[in-house]
N, C-alpha and C positions, 0 to 999 in steps of 0.2 A: 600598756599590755598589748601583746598580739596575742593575736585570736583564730585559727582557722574553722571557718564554718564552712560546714557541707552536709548534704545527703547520698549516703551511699547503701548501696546494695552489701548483705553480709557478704558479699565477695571483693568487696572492696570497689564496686564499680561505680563512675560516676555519671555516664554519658556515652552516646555513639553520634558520630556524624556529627561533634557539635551541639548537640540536642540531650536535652534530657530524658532517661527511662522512664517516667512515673510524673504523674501529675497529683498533687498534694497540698490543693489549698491552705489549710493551717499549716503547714510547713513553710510555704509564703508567708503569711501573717507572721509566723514567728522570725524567719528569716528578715523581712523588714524593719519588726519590731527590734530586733537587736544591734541591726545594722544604723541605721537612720541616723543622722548626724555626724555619722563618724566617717574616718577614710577607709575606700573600700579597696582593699591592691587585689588584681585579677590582669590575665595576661591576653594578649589581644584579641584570642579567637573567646574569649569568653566573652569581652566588652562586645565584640561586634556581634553574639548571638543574642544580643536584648534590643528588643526593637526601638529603645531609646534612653536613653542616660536615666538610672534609678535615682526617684527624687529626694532632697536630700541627704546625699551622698557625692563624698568627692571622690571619684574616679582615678585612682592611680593605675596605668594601663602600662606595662611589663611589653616592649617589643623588641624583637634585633632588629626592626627595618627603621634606618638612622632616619627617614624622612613621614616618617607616620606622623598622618595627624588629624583629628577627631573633632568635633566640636564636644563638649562635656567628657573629654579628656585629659587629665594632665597625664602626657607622655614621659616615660623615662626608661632604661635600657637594663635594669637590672632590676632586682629583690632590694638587693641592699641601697639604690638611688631610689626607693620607693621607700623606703624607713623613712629615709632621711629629710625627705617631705614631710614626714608625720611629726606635728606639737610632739617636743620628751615627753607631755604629762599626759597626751593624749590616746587612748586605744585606737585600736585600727584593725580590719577585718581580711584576713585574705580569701577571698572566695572561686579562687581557683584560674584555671584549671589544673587538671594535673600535673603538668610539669612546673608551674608555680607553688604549687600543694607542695610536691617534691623537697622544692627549694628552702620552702617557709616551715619544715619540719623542724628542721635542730634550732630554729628563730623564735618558736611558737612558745607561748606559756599557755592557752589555754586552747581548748578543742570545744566546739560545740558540733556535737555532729547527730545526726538524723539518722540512723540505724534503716534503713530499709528491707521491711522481713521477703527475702528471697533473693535468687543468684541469677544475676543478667547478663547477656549478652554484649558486650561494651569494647570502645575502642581507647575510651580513658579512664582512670582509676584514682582512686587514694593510693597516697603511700602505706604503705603495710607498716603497722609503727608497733615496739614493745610496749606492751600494756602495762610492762611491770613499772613504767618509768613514769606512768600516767595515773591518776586517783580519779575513779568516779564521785562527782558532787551531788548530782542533781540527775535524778532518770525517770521518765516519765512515759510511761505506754499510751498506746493509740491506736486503738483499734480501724479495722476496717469497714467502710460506711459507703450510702451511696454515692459520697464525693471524692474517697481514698478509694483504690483498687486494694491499697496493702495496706497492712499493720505496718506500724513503725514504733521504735524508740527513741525521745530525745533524750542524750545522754552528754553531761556537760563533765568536761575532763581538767583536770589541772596539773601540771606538771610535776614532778618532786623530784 
């Protein structure tokens, strides 16, 4: 099964500068907890905004530069040369960025995504996708505290 997970702003926003909007502890924890063991495909400027290879996780890194290369990387040039790393029987996670998000839309069966309450300022985005084609499973409110700035929704989507 693919999976794209993310946290975005109700405007669909994901990031500026490489960086993310909002800091959200438990949105870590969940995002590890879901991740963990599996392969994670993300495209190069997102591997290189983590200050080091997530543990656990095998790194499928998305670049057009033919000579890239990383330690806790497995390198490949496309979406689809990053499937095809992935066990048939195995899930796999695409955690972005945007224009990997883009790509990994009509690929995806399920969505876990972060709802973030309010509209930011951003230089990268989700893709804007029909809700009608997608089924809410599972949603789960979260308020704000003094380790959230914001409310959020986690809301887990499956394809139909």
């Amino acid at each position: 099964m693919i999976t794209m997970i993310a946290a975005i702003g109700q405007n669909f926003a994901l990031g500026k500068d490489n960086e993310l909007l909002w800091h959200l502890p438990d949105d870590f924890k969940r995002f590890k907890k879901i991740t963990s063991h599996h392969d994670i495909i993300m495209g190069r400027k997102t591997f290189e905004s983590f200050p080091k290879p997530l543990p656990n996780r095998r790194h499928l890194v998305i670049t057009r530069q033919k000579d890239y290369q990383k330690e806790g990387a497995v390198v490949v040039h496309s979406l689809e040369e990053a499937l095809e790393q992935v066990p048939k029987e195995e899930d796999c996670f695409i955690i972005g960025g945007g224009e990997i998000y883009a790509l990994g839309l009509e690929k995806a069966d399920r969505l876990e995504l972060t709802w973030v309450n309010g509209t930011f300022e951003a230089d990268a985005f989700f893709p804007r996708f029909n809700k009608q084609n997608w089924r809410i499973t599972k949603q789960k409110f979260h308020p704000a505290d003094d380790k959230h700035a914001y409310s959020f929704y986690y809301t887990s989507y499956i394809k139909i």
